[in-house]
N, C-alpha and C positions, 0 to 999 in steps of 0.2 A: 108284204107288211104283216105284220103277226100283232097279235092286241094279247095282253093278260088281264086276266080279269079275277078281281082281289074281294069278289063278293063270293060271301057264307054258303054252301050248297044247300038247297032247299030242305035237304034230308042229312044235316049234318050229326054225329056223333057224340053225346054226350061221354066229355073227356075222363074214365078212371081211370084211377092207380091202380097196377095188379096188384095182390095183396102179397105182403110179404109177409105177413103172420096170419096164421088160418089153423084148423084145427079139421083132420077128416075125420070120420067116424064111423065105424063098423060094427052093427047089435048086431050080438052073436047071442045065440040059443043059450042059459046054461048050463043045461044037458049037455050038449055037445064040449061045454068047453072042459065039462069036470070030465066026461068021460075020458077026452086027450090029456088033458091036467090035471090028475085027482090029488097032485101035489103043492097046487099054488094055494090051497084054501079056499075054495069059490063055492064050495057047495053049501050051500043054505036052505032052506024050507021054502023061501023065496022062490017066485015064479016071474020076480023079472031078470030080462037080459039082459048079460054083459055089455060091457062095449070096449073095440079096440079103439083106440085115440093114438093118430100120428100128427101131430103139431109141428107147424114150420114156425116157430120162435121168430126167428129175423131171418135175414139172405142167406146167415150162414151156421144157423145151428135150429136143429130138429133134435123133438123128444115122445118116443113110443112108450105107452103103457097101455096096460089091460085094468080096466076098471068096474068094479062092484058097485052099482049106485046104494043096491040094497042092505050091503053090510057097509057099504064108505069102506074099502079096500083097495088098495091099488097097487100094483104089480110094473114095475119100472123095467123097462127092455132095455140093457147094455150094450149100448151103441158105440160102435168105434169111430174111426175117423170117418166123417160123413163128407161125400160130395155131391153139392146142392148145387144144380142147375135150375134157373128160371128162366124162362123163354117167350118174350110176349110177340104174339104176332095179332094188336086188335081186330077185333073184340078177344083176341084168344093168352090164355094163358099154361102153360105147358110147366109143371114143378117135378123134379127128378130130385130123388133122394138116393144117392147109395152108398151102401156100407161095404165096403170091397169089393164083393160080388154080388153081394145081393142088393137087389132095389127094395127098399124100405117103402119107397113113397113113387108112384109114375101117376099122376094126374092132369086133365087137362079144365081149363076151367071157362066158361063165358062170360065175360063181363056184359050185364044188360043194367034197363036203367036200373041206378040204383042197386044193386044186386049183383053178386058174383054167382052163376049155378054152376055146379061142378056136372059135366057133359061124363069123364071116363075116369076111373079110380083102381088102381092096384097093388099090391104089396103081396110080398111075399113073407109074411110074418104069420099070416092064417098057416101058413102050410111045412113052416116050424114050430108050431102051434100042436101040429099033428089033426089041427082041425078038419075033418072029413069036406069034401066038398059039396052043395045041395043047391037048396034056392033060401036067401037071405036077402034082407030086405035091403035098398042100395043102399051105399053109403050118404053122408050126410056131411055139409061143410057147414063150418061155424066160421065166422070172421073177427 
């Protein structure tokens, strides 16, 4: 004889939603960025840093730009046809971006209470960017 048993586990899960609109974010030096760029207009007197911003809009449209907070400038990245996978395996969430070949967006994300923290973040937009590779500080997720 077998019994089921329909009580709460003691250490149950508070239930989220993955997020389907999120916002990752990448301060970049702007040193570094005018040096690869000295054609987008980023260079200012200013000593704060850029930021790369990849936003996942809804399920099925993302938008990259490169942003000046210090002049209010921003630089819109032409995206082709995008394939956006999302992948939840709780607590975890897994968001792939890509644009033919290149992955725009590869992140994974933990959903804790309250709170989504972003665990791994990639893109390959730094490195058509022409932006040298160093130590920068991690990325950041907005929701």
């Amino acid at each position: 004889m077998s019994t089921i048993h329909s009580a709460k586990p003691k250490h149950a899960r508070t239930n989220t939603h993955p997020p389907c609109v999120c916002t990752i974010t990448w301060t970049i030096a702007r040193q570094a960025l005018t040096k690869a760029q000295p054609g987008l207009g980023f260079a200012t007197t200013s000593s704060r840093p850029t930021e790369l911003r990849i936003s996942l809009t809804s399920d099925h449209q993302a938008t990259a730009e490169l942003v000046d907070p210090a002049a209010d400038r921003i630089h819109t990245f032409e995206l082709g046809t995008l394939r956006i996978t999302i992948a939840n395996a709780d607590p975890f969430t897994h968001i792939e971006i890509i644009d033919g070949t290149d992955t725009v967006l590869s992140a994974t994300l933990k959903a804790e209470t309250n709170i989504n923290r972003l665990l791994y973040a990639r893109t390959t937009l730094l490195s058509k960017l022409n932006i040298k590779g160093g130590r920068y500080p991690a990325p950041t997720i907005t929701l």
